[in-house]
C-alpha positions in Angstrom: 118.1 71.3 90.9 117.1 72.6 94.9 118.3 76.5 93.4 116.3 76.2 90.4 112.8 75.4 92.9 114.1 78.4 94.9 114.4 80.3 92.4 111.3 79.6 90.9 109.4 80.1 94.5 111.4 83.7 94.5 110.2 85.0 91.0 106.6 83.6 91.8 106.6 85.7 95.2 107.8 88.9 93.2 105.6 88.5 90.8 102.7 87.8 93.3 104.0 91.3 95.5 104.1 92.9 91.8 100.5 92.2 91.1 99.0 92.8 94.3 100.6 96.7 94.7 98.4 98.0 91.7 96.5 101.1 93.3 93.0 101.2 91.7 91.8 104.9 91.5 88.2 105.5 90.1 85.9 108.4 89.7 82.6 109.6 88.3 80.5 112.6 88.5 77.2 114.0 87.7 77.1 114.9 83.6 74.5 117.6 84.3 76.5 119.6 87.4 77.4 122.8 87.0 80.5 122.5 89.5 81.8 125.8 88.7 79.1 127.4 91.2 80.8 125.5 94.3 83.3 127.6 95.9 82.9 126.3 99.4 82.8 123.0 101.1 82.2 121.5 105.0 82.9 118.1 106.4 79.9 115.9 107.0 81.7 112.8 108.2 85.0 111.0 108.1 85.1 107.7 109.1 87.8 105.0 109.5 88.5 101.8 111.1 91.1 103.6 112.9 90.9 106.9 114.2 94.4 107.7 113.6 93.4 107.9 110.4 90.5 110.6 110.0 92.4 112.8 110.3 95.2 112.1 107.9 91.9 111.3 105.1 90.5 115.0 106.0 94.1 116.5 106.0 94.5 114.9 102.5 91.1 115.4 100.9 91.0 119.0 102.6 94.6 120.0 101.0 93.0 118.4 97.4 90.2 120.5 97.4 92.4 124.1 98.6 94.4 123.4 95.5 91.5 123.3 93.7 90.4 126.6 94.7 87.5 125.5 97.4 87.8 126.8 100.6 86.7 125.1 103.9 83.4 126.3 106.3 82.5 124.7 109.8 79.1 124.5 108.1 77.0 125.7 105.8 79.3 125.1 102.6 78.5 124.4 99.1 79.3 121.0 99.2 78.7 118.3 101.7 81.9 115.9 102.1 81.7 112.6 102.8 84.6 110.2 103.3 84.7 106.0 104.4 87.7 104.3 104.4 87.6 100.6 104.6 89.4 97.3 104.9 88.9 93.6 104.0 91.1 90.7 103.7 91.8 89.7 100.0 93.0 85.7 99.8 95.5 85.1 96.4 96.7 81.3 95.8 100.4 80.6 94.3 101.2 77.2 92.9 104.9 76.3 92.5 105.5 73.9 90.7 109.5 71.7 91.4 109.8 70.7 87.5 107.8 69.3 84.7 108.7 65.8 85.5 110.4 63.3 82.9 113.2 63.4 80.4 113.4 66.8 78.3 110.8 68.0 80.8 108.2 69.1 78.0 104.9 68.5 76.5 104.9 65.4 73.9 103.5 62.1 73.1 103.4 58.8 75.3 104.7 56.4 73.3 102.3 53.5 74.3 98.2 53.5 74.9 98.1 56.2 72.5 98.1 59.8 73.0 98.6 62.6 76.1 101.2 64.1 77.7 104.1 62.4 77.3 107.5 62.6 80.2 105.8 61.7 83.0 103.8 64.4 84.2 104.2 67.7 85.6 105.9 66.9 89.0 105.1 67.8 92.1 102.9 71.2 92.9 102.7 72.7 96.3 99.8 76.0 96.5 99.9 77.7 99.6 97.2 80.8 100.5 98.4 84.0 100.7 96.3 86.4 102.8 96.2 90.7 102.3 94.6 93.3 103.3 92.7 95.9 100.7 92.1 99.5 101.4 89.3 101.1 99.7 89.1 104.9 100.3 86.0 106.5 98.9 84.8 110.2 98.8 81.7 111.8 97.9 81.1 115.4 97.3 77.1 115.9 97.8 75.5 119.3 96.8 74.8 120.8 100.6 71.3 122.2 99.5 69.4 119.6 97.4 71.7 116.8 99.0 72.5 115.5 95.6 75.6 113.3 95.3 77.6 114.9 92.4 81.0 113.2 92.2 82.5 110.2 94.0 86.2 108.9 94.0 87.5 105.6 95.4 91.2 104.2 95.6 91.7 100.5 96.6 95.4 99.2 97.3 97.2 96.5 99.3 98.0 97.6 102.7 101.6 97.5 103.7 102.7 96.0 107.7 104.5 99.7 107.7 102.3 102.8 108.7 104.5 105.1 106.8 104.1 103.7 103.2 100.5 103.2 103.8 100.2 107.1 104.7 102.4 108.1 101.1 99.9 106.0 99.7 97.3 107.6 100.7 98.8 110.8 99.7 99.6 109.4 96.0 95.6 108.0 96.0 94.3 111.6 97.1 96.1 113.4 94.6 94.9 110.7 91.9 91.3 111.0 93.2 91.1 114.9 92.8 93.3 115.3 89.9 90.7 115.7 87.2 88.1 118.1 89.7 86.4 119.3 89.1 85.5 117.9 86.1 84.6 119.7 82.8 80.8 118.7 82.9 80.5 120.2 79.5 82.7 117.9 77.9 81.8 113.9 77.9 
């Protein structure tokens, strides 16, 4: 009975861990832009919780936008780049429960004072609160003259206790940000 709760517990955890890992990529755009005339762009401001980290974001976004055919300007680019990365703690709750309780452990009929469930309950429950952190990365391309935001991008995901898997993330999120820019504003 004991390796049946563990069990249990386990797949709940790996099914928590599975659910939590999604990376959330988004991305809209002005209908009306005409973002063929942009060949240039400059950096307006990176900013992090963690300095460590500006520069990998404007090493990312700036390789994005190279393969993309834009090329970087100290100033005075065609578009004004703008990128925040964030973090906040997310809370998720897991309830486990150690069996259904009573004989053939299922729903049914009491068989006295009339109806409900019948085989004495569900058993014991224990929830316990699991605490994450969310990264959100979002970029915004503004047009340099008229200072007109004209495409934005965000990727949230779970952050990991390692460094390393948090940077491939953020190479797999900058590559999904930038991997429909431009956009074919003629099209909707």
């Amino acid at each position: 009975m004991k390796c049946s709760h563990i069990a249990l517990a386990i797949t709940g955890a790996i099914l928590t861990v599975c659910s939590l890992g999604a990376q959330q990529v988004k991305t809209d755009y002005d209908h009306s832009a005409n973002f063929s005339q942009y060949k240039t762009y400059s950096w307006v401001q990176v900013k992090t919780s963690d300095s460590l980290w500006d520069s990998r974001v404007k090493a990312d976004i700036n390789s994005a936008l190279a393969s993309k055919g834009l090329s970087e300007l100290p100033a005075g680019g065609d578009l004004a780049v703008v990128a925040n990365r964030t973090t906040q703690d997310q809370q998720t709750l897991n309830t486990f429960y150690d069996g259904l309780g009573g004989i053939g452990g299922g729903w049914g009929w009491r068989r006295f004072g009339g109806g409900g469930f019948g085989g004495g309950g569900f058993g014991e429950s224990t929830t316990t609160t699991e605490t994450y952190q969310v990264g959100t990365l979002i970029v915004d391309l503004f047009d340099a003259k008229t200072k007109s935001l004209l495409w934005r991008a965000s990727a949230s995901e779970d952050l990991s206790g390692k460094s390393d898997n948090n940077i491939k993330n953020l190479d797999k999120a900058t590559v999904k940000m930038f991997q429909h820019f431009p956009p074919d504003s003629g099209k909707r």
